[in-house]
DRENDO-1510 file (C-alpha; in Angstrom, 1 decimal, always signed):
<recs>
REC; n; res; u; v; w
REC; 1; UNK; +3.4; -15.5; -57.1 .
REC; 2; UNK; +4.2; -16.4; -53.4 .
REC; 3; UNK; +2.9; -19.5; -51.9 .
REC; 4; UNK; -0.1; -19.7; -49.1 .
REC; 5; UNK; +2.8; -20.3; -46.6 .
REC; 6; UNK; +5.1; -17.0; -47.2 .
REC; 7; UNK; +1.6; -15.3; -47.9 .
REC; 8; UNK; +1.0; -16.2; -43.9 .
REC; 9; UNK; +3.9; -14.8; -42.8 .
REC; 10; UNK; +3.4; -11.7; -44.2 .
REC; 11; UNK; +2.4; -8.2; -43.0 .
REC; 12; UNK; -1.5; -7.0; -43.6 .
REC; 13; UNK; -0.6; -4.8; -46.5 .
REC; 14; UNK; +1.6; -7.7; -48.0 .
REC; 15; UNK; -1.6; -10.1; -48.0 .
REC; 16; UNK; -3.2; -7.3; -49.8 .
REC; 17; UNK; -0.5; -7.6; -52.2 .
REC; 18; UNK; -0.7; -11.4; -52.8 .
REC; 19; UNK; -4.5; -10.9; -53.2 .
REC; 20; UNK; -4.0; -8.6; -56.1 .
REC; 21; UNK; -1.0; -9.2; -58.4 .
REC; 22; UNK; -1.8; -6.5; -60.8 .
REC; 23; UNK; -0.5; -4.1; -57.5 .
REC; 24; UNK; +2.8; -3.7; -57.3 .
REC; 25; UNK; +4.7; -5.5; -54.4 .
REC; 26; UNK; +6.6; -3.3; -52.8 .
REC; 27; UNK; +6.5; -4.7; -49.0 .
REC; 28; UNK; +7.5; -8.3; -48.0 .
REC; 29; UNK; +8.8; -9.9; -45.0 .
REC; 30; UNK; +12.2; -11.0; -45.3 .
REC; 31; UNK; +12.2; -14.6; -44.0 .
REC; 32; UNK; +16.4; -15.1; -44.4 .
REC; 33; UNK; +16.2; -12.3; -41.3 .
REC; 34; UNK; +16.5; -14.7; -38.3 .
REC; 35; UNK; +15.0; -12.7; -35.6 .
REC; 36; UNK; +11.8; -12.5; -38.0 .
REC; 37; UNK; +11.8; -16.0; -39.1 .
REC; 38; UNK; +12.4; -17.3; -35.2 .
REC; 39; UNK; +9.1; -14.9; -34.8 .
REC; 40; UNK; +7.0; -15.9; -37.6 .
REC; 41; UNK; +7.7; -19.8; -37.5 .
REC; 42; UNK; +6.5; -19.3; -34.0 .
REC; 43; UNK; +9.3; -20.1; -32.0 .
REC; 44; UNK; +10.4; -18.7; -27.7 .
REC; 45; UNK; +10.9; -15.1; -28.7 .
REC; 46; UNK; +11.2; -14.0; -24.9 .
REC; 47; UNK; +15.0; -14.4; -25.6 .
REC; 48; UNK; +15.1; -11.5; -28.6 .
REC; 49; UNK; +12.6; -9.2; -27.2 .
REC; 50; UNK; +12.5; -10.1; -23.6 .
REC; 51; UNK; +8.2; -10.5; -24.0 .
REC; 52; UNK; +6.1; -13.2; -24.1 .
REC; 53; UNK; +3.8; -13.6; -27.1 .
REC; 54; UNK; +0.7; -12.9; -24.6 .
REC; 55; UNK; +2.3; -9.8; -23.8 .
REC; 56; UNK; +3.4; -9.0; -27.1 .
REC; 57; UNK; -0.6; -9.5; -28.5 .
REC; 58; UNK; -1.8; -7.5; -25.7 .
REC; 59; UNK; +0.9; -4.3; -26.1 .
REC; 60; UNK; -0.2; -4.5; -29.8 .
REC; 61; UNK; -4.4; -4.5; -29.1 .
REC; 62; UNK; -3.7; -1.2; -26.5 .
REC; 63; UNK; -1.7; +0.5; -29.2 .
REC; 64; UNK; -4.1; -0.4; -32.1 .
REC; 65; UNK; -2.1; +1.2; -34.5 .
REC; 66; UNK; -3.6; +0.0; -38.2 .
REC; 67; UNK; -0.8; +0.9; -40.6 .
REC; 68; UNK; -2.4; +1.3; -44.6 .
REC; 69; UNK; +1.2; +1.4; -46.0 .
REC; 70; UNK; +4.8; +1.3; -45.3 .
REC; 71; UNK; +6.1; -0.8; -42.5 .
REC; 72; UNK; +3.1; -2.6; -40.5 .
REC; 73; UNK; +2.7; -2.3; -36.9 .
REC; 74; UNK; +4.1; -6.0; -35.9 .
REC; 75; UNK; +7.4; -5.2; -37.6 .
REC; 76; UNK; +7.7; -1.7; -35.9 .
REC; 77; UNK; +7.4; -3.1; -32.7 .
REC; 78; UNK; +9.4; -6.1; -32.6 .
REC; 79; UNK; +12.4; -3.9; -34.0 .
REC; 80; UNK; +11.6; -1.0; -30.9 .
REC; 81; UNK; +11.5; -4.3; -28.7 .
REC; 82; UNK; +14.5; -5.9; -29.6 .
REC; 83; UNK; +16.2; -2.2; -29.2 .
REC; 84; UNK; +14.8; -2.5; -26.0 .
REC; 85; UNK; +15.7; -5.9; -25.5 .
REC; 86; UNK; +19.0; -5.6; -26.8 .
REC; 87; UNK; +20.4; -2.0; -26.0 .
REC; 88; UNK; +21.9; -2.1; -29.1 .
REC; 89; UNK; +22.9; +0.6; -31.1 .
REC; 90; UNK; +20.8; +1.9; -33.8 .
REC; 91; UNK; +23.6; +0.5; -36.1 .
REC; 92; UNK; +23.5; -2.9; -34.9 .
REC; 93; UNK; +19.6; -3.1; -34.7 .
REC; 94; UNK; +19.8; -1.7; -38.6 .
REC; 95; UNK; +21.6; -5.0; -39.5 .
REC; 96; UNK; +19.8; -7.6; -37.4 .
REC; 97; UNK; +16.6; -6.3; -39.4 .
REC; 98; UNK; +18.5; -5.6; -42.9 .
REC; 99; UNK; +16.6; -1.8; -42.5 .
REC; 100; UNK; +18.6; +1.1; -43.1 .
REC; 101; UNK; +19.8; +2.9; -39.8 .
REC; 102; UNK; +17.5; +6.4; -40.5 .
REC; 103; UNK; +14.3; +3.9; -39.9 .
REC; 104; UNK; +15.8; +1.9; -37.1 .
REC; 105; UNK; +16.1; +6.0; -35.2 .
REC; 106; UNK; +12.4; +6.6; -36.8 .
REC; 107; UNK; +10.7; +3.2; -35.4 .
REC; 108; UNK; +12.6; +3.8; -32.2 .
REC; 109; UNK; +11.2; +7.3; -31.0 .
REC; 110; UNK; +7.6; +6.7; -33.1 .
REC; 111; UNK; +7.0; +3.8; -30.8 .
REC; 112; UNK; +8.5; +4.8; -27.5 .
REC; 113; UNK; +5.8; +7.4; -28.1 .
REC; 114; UNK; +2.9; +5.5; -28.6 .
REC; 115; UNK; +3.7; +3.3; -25.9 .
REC; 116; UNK; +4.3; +6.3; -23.5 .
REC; 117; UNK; +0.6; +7.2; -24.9 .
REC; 118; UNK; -1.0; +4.5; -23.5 .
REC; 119; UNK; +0.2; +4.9; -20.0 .
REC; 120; UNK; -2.7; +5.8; -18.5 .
REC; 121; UNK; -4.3; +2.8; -19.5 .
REC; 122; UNK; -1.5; +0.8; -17.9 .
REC; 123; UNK; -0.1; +2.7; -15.2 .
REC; 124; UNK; -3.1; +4.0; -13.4 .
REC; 125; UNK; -4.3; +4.6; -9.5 .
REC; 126; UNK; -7.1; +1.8; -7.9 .
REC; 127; UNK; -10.4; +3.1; -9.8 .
REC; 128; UNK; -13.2; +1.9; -7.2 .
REC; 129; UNK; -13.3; +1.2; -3.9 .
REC; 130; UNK; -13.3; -2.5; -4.7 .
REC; 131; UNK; -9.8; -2.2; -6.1 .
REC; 132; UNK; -8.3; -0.5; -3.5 .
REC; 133; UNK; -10.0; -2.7; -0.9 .
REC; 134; UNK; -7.8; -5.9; -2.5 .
REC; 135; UNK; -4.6; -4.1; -2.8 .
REC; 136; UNK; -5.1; -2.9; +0.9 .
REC; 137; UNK; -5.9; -6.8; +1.5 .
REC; 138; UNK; -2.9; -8.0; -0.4 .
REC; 139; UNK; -0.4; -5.3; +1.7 .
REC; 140; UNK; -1.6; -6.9; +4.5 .
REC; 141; UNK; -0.8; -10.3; +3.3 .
REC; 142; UNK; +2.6; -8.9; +2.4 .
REC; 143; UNK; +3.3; -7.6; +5.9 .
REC; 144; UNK; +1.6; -10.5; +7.8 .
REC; 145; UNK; -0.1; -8.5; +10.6 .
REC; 146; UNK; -3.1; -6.6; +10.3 .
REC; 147; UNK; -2.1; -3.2; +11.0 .
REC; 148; UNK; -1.3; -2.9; +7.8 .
REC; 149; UNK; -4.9; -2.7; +6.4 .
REC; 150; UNK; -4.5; +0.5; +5.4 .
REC; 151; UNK; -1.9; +0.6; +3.2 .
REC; 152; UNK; -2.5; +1.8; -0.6 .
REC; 153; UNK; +0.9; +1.0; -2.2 .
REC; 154; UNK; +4.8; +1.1; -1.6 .
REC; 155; UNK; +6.8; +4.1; -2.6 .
REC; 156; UNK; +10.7; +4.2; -4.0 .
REC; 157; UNK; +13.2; +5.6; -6.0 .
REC; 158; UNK; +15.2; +3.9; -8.9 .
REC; 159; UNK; +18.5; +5.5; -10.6 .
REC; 160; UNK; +18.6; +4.8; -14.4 .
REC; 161; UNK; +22.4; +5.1; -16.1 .
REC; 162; UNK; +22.7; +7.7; -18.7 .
REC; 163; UNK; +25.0; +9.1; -20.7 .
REC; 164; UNK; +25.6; +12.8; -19.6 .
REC; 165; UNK; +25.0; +16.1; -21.6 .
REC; 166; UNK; +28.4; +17.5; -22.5 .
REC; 167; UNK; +29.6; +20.8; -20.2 .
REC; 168; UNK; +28.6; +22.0; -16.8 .
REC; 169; UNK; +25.2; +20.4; -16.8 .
REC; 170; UNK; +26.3; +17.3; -17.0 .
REC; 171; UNK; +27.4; +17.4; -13.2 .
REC; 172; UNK; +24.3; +17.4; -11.8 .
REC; 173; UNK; +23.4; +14.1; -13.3 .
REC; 174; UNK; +25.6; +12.4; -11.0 .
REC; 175; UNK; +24.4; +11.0; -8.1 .
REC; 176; UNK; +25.9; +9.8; -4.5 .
REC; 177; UNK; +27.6; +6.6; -5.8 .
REC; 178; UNK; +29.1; +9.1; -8.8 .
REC; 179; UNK; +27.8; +7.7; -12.1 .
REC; 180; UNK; +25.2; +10.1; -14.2 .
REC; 181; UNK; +21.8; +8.8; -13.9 .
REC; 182; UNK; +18.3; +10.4; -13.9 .
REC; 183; UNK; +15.3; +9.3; -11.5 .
REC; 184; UNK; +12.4; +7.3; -11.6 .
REC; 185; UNK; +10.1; +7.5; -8.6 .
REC; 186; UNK; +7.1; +4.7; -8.9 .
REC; 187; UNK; +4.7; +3.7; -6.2 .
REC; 188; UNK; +3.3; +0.3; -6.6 .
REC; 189; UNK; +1.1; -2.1; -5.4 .
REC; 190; UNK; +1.0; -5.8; -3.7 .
REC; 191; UNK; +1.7; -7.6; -6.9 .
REC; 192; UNK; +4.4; -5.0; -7.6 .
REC; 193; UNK; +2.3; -3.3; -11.3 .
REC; 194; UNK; +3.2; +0.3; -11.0 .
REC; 195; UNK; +0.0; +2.5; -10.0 .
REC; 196; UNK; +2.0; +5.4; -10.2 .
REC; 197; UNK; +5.4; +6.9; -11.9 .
REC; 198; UNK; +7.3; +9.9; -12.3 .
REC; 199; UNK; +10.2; +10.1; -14.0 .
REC; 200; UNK; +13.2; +12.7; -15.4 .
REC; 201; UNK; +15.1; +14.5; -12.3 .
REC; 202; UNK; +19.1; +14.4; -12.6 .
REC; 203; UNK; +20.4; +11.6; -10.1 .
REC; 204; UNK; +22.1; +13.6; -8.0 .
REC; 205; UNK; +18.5; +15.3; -6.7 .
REC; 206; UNK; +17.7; +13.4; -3.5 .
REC; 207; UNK; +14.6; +11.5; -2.8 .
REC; 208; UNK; +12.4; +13.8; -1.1 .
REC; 209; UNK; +12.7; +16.5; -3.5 .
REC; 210; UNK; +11.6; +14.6; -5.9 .
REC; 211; UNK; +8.7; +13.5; -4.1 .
REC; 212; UNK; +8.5; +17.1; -3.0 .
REC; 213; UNK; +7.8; +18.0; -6.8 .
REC; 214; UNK; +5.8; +15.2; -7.8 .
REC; 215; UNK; +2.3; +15.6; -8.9 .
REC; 216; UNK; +1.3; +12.9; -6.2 .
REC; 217; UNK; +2.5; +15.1; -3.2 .
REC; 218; UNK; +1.6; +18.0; -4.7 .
REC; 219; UNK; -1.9; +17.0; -5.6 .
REC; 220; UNK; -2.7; +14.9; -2.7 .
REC; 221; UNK; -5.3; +13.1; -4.5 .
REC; 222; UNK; -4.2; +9.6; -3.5 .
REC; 223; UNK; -4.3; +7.6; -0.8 .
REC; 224; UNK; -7.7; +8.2; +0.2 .
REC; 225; UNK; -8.3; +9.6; +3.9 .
REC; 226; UNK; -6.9; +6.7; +6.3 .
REC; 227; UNK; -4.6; +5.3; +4.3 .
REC; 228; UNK; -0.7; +5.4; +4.0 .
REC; 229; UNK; +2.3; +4.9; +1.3 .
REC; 230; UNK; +4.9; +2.8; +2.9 .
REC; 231; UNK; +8.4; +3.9; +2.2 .
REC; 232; UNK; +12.1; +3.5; +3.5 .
REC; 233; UNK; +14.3; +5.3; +5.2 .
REC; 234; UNK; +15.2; +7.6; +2.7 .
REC; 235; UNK; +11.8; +9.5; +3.3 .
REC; 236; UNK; +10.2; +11.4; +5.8 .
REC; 237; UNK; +7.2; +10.2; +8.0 .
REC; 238; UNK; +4.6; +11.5; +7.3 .
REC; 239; UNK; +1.4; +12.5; +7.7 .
REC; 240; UNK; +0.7; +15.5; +5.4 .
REC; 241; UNK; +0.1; +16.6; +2.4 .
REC; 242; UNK; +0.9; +13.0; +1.9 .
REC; 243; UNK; +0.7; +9.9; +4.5 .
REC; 244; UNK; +3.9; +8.3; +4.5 .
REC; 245; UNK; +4.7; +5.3; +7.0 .
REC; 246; UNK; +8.4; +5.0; +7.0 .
REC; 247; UNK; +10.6; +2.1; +9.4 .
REC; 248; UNK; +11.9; +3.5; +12.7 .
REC; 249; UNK; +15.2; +4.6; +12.4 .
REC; 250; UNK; +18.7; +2.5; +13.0 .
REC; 251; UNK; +19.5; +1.8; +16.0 .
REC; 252; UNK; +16.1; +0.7; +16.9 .
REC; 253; UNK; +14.7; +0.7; +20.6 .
REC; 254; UNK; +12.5; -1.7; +22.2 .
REC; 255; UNK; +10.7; -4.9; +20.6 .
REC; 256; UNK; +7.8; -3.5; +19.3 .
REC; 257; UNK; +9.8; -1.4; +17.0 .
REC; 258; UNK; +11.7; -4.1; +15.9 .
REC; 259; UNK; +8.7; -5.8; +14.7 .
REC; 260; UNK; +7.1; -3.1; +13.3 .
REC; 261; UNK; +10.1; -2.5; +11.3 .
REC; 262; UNK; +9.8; -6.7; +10.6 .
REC; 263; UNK; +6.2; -6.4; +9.3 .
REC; 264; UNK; +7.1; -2.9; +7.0 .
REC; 265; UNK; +10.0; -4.0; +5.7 .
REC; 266; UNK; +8.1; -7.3; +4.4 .
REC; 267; UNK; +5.3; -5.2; +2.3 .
REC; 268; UNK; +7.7; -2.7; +1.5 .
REC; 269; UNK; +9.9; -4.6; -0.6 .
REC; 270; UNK; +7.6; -5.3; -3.2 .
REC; 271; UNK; +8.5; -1.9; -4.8 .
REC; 272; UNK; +12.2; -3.1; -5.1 .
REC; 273; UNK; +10.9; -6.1; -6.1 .
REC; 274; UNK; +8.9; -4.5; -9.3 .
REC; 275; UNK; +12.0; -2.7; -9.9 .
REC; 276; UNK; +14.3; -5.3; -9.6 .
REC; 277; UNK; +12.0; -7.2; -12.3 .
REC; 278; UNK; +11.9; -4.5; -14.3 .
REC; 279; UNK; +15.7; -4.5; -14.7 .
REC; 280; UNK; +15.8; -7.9; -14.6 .
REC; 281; UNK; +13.8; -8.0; -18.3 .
REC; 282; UNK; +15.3; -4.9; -19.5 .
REC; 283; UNK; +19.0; -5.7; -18.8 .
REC; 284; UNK; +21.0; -3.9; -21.2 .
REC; 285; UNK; +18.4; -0.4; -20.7 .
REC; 286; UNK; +19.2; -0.7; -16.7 .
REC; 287; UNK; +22.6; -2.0; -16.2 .
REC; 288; UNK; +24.7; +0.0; -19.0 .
REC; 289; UNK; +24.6; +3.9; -19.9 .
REC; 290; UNK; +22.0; +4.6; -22.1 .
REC; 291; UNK; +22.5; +5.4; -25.4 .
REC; 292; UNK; +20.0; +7.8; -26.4 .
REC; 293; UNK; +19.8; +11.7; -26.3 .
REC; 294; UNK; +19.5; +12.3; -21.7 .
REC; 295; UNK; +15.5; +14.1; -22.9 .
REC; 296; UNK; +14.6; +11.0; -24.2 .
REC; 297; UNK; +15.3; +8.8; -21.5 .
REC; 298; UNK; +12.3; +9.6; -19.6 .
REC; 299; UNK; +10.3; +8.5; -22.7 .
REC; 300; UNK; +12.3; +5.3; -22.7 .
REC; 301; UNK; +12.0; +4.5; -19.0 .
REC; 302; UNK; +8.1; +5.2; -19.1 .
REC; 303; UNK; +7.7; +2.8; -22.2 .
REC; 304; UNK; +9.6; +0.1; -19.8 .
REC; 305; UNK; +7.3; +0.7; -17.0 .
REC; 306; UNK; +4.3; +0.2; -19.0 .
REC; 307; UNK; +5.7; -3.0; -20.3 .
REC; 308; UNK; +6.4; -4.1; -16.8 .
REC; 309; UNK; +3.0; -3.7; -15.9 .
REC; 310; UNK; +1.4; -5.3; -19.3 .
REC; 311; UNK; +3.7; -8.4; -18.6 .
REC; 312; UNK; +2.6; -8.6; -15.1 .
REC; 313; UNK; -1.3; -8.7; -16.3 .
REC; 314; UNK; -0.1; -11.3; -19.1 .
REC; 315; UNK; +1.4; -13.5; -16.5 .
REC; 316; UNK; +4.5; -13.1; -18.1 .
REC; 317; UNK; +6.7; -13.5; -15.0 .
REC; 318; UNK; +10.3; -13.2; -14.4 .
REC; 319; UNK; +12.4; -13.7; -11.8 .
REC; 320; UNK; +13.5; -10.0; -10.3 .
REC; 321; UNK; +17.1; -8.8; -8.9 .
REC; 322; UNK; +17.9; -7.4; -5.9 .
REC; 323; UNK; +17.5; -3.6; -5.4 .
REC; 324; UNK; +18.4; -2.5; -2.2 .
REC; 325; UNK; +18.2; +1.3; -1.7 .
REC; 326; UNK; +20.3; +3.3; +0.9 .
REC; 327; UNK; +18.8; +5.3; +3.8 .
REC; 328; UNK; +19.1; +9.4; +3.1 .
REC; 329; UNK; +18.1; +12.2; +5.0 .
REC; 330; UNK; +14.7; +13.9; +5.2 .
REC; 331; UNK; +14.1; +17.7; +4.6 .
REC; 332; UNK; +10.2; +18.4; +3.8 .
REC; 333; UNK; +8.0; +20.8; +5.7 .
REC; 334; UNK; +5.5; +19.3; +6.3 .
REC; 335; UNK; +3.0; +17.6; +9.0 .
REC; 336; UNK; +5.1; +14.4; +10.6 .
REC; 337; UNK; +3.7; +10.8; +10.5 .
REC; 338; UNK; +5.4; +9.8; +13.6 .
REC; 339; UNK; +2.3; +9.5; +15.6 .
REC; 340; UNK; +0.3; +7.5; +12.9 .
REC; 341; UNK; +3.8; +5.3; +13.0 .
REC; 342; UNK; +4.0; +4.5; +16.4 .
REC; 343; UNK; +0.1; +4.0; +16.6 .
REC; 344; UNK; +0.4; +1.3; +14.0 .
REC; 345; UNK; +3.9; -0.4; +16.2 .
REC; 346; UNK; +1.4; +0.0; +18.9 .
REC; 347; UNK; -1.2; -2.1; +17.0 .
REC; 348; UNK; +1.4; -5.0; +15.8 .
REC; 349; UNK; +2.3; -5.6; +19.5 .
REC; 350; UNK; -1.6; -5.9; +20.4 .
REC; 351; UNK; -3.0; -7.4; +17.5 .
REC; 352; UNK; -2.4; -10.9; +16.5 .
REC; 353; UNK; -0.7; -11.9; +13.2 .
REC; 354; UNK; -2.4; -12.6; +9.8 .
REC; 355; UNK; -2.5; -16.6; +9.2 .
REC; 356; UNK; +0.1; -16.8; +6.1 .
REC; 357; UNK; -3.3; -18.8; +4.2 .
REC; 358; UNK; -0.8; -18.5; +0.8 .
REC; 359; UNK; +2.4; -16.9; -0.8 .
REC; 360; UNK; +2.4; -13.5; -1.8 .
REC; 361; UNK; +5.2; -12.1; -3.7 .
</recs>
């Protein structure tokens, strides 16, 4: 019979077993793992999964995923973490955990899934007026000037490395600076939480056709009359089916251009800023070639984005990378921004800067 302590430590179906000896034990945490005993003897576990235990307990109340047998939730997702965490091989994750390899590849997709499940919970538009009214508020902040009251979220692109399907296909995966990666195009807003993503286009699709395809140009549900996405260069300006502010175009003229561009580009760079923390935290998913099957790297950079955001409503900061995106070239037919644009230039030359009353970021 185990004592109170390793009885503690163990899963919900394990305390079930120390409760009743006359049931057969057949599930126990192994304590001689070190990645589980650093987590059960409560120690930092940011540096093996890259989470915070507030975000950790809050990822596990949205999936609420009660397990009656076999491996118990806790254990499913600390091993899909440190996968994450890690970008380790199946192989290698396998012997960290002393599981065989087959249930390493089984936790893996079974919990990318569920996490991709829950991203509507997570990753989700402003639902009342009140919400949008702050994140409106907090661009502003962002930009410094009042003209920028209207804004409902920052929009970019982000290439994510991949390991190419095999024959002619595998081309097209390869973008302008020639390494195979598919797309992920996010809009966020002033805190840099992901309101809306779209993900799975080969790398070497440009920008605008992506947003061209995406359901939030398509749709044009979002932003509401009299607001605007800000975006970079790489877009078009725009005015519909979706309001797009972009910066005026190098080599600017006259000075209130200049610090309209000034004002944009300060808002605007939250969105690299969410991406850069997003690679930040998931290092070895961003910076290396994945190493999964190219149709399940959507699913994987989904389950990052919703982590992203959970982290950011956990407080679970960390510090984010530079991102800096190149300028393409436009190509959608549609209605151009460029009068809304040079109304709001017009309004940062007359109207008076917003007092900086704290630090945004």
């Amino acid at each position: 019979m185990a004592s109170r302590s390793e009885e503690d430590l163990c899963c919900p179906v394990c305390q079930e077993v120390f409760r009743d000896p006359a049931r057969p034990q057949y599930c126990r945490i192994n304590l001689s793992v070190p990645v589980l005993d650093r987590f059960f003897n409560n120690e930092d576990i940011r540096p093996d999964f890259r989470l915070s235990r507030e975000s950790l307990k809050e990822l596990l109340n949205l999936l609420n995923q009660d397990r009656p047998h076999g491996w118990g939730a806790t254990i499913e997702v600390l091993v899909f973490l440190f996968w994450l965490a890690s970008g380790a091989s199946y192989r290698v994750v396998s012997r960290v955990f002393a599981i065989p390899r087959s249930t390493v590849h089984r936790i893996v997709h079974k919990v990318t899934e569920e996490v991709v499940a829950i991203r509507h919970q997570v990753i989700h538009l402003p639902r009342t007026p009140e919400d949008l009214d702050v994140l409106s508020h907090g661009f502003a902040g962002l930009a410094r000037h009042r003209a920028f009251l209207k804004t409902a979220g920052a929009i970019d692109g982000c290439h994510v490395r991949i390991k190419p399907p095999s024959g002619p296909d595998g081309q097209c995966y390869r973008n302008r600076k020639l390494f195979p990666s598919i797309l992920l195009q996010a809009v966020c807003d002033h805190q840099g939480r992901f309101i809306d993503t779209y993900v799975g286009w080969p790398g070497s699709v440009h920008d605008s056709r992506v947003l061209r395809n995406s359901p939030l140009y398509r749709q044009a549900i979002y932003p509401p009359p009299g607001h605007f996405i800000l975006a970079d260069g790489g877009y078009p300006c725009l005015q519909h089916p979706l309001p797009l502010i972009t910066p005026y175009k190098r080599p600017v003229q006259g000075v209130g251009a200049q610090r309209f561009n000034s004002h944009h580009s300060r808002a605007r760079t939250i969105i690299e800023r969410a991406f850069g923390t997003m690679k930040t935290r998931f290092r070895a998913i961003f910076l290396q070639a994945l190493e999964v099957h190219h149709t399940f790297v959507p699913h994987v950079i989904t389950a990052c984005a919703v982590l992203h955001n959970i982290c950011l409503g956990a407080g679970d900061a960390m510090d984010p990378e530079d991102d800096v995106q190149d300028e393409g070239e436009m190509g959608l037919e549609a209605v151009s921004g460029a009068p809304c644009r040079d109304q709001l230039s017009a309004e940062v030359s007359a109207l008076e800067e917003l007092p900086q009353d704290h630090e945004y970021f």
